[in-house]
Structure formats: C-alpha cells, structure tokens
C-alpha positions as a Python dict, from the first residue, in 0.01 Angstrom:
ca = {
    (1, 'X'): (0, 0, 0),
    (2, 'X'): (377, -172, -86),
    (3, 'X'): (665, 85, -43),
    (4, 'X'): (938, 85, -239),
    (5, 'X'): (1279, -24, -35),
    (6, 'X'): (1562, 167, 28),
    (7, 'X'): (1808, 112, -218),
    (8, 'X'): (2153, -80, 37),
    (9, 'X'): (2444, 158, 124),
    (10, 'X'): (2772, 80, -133),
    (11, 'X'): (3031, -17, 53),
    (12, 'X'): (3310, 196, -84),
    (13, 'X'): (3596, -60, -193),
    (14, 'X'): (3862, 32, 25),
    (15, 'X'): (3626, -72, 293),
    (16, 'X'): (3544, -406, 114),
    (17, 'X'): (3940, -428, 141),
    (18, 'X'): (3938, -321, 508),
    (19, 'X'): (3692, -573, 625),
    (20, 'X'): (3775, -864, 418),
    (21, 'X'): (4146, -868, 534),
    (22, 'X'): (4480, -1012, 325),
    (23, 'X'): (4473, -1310, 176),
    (24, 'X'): (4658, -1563, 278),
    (25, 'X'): (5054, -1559, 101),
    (26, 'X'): (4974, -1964, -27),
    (27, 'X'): (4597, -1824, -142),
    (28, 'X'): (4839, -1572, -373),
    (29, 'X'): (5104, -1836, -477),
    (30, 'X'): (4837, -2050, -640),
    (31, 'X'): (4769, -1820, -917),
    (32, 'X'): (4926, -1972, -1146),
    (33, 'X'): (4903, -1817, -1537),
    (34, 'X'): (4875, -2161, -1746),
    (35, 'X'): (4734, -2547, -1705),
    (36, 'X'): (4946, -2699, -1471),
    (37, 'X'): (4907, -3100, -1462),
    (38, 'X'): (4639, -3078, -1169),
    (39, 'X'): (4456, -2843, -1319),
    (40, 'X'): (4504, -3066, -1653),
    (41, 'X'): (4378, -3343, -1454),
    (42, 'X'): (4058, -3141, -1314),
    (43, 'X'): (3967, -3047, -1634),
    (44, 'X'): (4013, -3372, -1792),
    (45, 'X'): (3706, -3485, -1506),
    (46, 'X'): (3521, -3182, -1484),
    (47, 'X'): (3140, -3261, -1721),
    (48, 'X'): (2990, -2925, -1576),
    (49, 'X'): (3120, -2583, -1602),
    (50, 'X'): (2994, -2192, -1566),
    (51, 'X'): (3109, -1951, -1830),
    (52, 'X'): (3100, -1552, -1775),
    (53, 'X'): (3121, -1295, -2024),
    (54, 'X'): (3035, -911, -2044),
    (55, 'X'): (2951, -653, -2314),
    (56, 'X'): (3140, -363, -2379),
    (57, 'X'): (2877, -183, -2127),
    (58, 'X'): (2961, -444, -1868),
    (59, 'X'): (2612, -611, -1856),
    (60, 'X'): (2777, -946, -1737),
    (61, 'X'): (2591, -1335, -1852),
    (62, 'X'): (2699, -1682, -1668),
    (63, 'X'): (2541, -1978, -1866),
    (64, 'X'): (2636, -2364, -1827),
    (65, 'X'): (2871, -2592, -2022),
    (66, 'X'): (2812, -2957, -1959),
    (67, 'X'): (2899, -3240, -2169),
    (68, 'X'): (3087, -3590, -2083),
    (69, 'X'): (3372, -3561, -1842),
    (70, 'X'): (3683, -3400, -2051),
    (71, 'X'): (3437, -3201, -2306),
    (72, 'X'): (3721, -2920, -2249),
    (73, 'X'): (4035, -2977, -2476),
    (74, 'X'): (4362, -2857, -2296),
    (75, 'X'): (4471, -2775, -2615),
    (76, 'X'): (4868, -2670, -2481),
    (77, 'X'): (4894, -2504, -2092),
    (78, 'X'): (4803, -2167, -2187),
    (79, 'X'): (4469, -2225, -2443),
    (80, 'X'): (4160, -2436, -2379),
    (81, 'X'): (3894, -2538, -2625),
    (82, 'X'): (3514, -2557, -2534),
    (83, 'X'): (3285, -2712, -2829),
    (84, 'X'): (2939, -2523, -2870),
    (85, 'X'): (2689, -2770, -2832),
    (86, 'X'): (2331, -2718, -2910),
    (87, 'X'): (2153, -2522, -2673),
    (88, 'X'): (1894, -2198, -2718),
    (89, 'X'): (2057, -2031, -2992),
    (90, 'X'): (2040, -1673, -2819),
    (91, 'X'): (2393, -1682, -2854),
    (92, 'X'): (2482, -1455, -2551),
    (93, 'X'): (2845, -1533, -2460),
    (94, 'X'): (2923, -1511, -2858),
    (95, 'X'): (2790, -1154, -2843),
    (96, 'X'): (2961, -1058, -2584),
    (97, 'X'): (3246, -1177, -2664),
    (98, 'X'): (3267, -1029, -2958),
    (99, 'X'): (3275, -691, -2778),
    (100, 'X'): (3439, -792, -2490),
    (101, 'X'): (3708, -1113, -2476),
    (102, 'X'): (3719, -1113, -2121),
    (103, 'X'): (3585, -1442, -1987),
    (104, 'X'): (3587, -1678, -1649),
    (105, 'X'): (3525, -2008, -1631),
    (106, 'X'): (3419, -2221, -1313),
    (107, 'X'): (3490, -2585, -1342),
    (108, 'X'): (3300, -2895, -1127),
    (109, 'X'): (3382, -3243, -1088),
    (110, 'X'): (3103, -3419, -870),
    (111, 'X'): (3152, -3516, -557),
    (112, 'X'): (3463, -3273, -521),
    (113, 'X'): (3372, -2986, -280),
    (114, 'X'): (3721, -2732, -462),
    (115, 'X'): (3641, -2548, -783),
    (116, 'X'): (3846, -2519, -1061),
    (117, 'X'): (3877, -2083, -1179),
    (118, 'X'): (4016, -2015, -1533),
    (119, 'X'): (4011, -1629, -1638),
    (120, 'X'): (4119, -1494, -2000),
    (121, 'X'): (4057, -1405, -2298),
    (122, 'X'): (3790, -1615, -2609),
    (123, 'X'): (3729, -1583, -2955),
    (124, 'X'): (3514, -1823, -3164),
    (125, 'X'): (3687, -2069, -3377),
    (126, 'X'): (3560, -2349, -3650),
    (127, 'X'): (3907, -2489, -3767),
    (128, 'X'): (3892, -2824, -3845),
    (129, 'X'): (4139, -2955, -3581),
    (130, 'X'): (3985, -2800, -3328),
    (131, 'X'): (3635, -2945, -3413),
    (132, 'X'): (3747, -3308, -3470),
    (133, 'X'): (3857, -3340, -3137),
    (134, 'X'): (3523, -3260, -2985),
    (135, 'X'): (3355, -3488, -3192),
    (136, 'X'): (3073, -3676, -2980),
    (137, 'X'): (2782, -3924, -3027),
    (138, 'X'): (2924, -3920, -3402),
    (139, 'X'): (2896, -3541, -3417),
    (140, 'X'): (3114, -3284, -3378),
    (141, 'X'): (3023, -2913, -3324),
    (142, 'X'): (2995, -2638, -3567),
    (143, 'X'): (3236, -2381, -3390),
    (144, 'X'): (3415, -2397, -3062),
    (145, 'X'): (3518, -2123, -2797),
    (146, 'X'): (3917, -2070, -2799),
    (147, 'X'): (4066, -2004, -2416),
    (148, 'X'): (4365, -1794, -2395),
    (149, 'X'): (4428, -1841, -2016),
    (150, 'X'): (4573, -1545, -1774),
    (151, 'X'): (4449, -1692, -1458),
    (152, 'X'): (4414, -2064, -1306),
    (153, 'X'): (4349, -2173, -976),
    (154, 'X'): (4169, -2398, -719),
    (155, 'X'): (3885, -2231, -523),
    (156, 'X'): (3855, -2394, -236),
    (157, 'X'): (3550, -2560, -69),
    (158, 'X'): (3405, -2329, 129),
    (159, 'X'): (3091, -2216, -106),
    (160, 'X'): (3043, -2582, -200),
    (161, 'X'): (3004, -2736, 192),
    (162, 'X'): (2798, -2454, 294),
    (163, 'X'): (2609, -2554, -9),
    (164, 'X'): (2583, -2897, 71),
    (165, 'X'): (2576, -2956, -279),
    (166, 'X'): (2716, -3279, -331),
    (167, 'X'): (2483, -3419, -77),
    (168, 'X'): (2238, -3636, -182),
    (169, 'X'): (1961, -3513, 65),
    (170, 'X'): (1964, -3198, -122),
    (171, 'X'): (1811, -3325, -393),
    (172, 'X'): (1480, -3380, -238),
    (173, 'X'): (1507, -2937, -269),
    (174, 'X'): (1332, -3039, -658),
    (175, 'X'): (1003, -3128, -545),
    (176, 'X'): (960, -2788, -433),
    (177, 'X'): (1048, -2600, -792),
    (178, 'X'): (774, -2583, -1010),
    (179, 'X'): (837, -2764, -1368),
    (180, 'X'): (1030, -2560, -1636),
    (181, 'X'): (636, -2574, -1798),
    (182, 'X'): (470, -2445, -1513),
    (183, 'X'): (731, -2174, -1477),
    (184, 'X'): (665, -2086, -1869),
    (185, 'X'): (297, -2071, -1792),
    (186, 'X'): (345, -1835, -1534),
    (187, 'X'): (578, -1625, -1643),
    (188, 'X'): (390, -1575, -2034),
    (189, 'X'): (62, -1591, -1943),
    (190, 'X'): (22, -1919, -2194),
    (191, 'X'): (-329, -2017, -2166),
    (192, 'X'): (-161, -2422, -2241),
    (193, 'X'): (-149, -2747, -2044),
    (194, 'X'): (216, -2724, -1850),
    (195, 'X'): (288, -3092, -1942),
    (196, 'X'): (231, -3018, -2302),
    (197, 'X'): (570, -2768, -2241),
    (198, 'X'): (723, -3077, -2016),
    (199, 'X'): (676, -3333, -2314),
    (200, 'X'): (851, -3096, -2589),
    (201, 'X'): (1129, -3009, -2341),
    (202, 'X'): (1178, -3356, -2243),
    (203, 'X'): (1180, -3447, -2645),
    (204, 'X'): (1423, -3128, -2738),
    (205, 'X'): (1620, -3305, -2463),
    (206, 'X'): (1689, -3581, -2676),
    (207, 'X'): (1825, -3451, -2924),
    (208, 'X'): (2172, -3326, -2732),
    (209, 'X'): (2421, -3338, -3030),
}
C-alpha cells in the first residue's frame, strides 16, 4: 500500500527574506532598465535562450529559443525582437501573452558559466521591418515577439558551475535518457516501433526554417 506524502510546510515570505539575507549593494546596482553595450554584446552571442510567460491565472510556461548566435535583434536599448521560428504550433507563450505581457527571458552563450536576465513586457508583431531582419536560410519568419525591457542583468555563475554544464563529461548524462520515441511510447501507450518516432523527428528536424 503507497501513502500519499505530506504536502512541504510554506515558508511564509518574510522568512524566505529572513534566511536568504540582503543582497549584496553591487548585486542591486546591476539592474540596469535597458541594453547596455555588454548586454548588447551577450545578446549578439547568445544562440540559446529560455522564455517565461503566465496566464492571467498565473499558470506560468518556460519554452526554448535557439537559433544562430544573434537570432535576437536589439532593436534600440529598451526593445528586443525574437523571430518565431517553427516549432509545435501549440502556441503557448502567444496565449499567454495575450492575457498576460509579462515575460523573462534567460540568455546562454556556451562555454560562459554568467546568464544573461531580461524581464518586460511582449506583444506579437509581423511588420515588415521587423521580419526582414530575421530573415535566415532564405526565410524569414511569419511574426516575431516584440521586448519592451524593464529589467537587465547578469546572473552570475553559480547555477551554471554547480551544473557543470559546459563540461564536456556531462554529456555522456544522454545515454541514460530514453529517446524522445521511447518516451512517446511510454507515455501514449503507442503500440509502434520507437525508431519509427526517431526517424520522423529526426526528418521534422530538417526542416528548421
């Protein structure tokens, strides 16, 4: 017989407060509220970013942004520009953004162990300047994700050496994840050949643009 577990105490948040301490006065002072030119620069290298959005409820989605290094346009220091690129089509930052223009953005340059934070606001846009400068592999996309920014700043490395993410012995972590077929198998019940899922994947895959 499984029992179920004790839902963990809350912490109430002036304790969070209590325990966590005050931030350090240069950890405040680097909040800056536009794109500075190291923060143009990071940006200009990042290829991989997180993007988080909320409903008007508050049920919260991070999904990945990845393209070649620069995919974000800086398009002046307080607005960004991230192209849509083709992806699942469940559209869940567009919905709830729609409801909710709050967003936060986590940028990643390999082999750099600080982060890169961006918080504001996002609306959809398809005008044509916008989309011509996100053209790629001869394609450009059909609509694009305007930043207004509140909030940049470097996150520092912390999360990313305990990680050990940039190091290449962490890699061999792979072989122990089932493939994205077997995982489909398991989790629908498909009564299919995993690799058959592997092969369409790997063929959606070429078609990035």
């Amino acid at each position: 017989m499984t029992h179920a577990l004790t839902r963990p105490r809350r912490v109430p948040q002036d304790e969070v407060l209590a325990r966590l301490g005050e931030p350090e006065p240069m950890t405040k002072a680097k909040i800056f509220d536009r794109v500075d030119q190291h923060s143009r620069r990071f940006i200009a290298h990042s290829p991989f970013l997180t993007m988080a959005t909320a409903d008007a409820a508050g049920r919260a989605d991070c999904s990945p942004r990845g393209d070649y290094p620069g995919f974000v346009k800086v398009l002046d220091d307080r607005t960004l520009a991230i192209p849509d690129r083709p992806g699942n089509r469940l559209a869940d930052s567009f919905r709830n953004l729609a409801e909710n223009d709050g967003i936060g953005l986590l940028f990643l340059v390999p082999g750099v162990r600080e982060t890169l934070r961006v918080n504001g606001r996002a609306y959809p846009t398809d005008e044509p300047d916008v989309l011509v400068r996100m053209q790629t592999e001869a394609r450009q996309p059909a609509l694009a994700l305007v930043v207004e920014v509140a909030e940049v700043y470097l996150h520092c490395g912390r999360a990313l050496i305990r990680s050990r993410l940039w190091d290449p012995a962490s890699q061999a972590l792979a072989a122990e994840i089932p493939s994205a077929g077997e995982i489909a198998i398991g989790q629908l019940g498909l009564d299919l050949d995993p690799e058959l899922i592997d092969r369409k994947l790997e063929a959606d895959y070429r078609e990035l643009y």
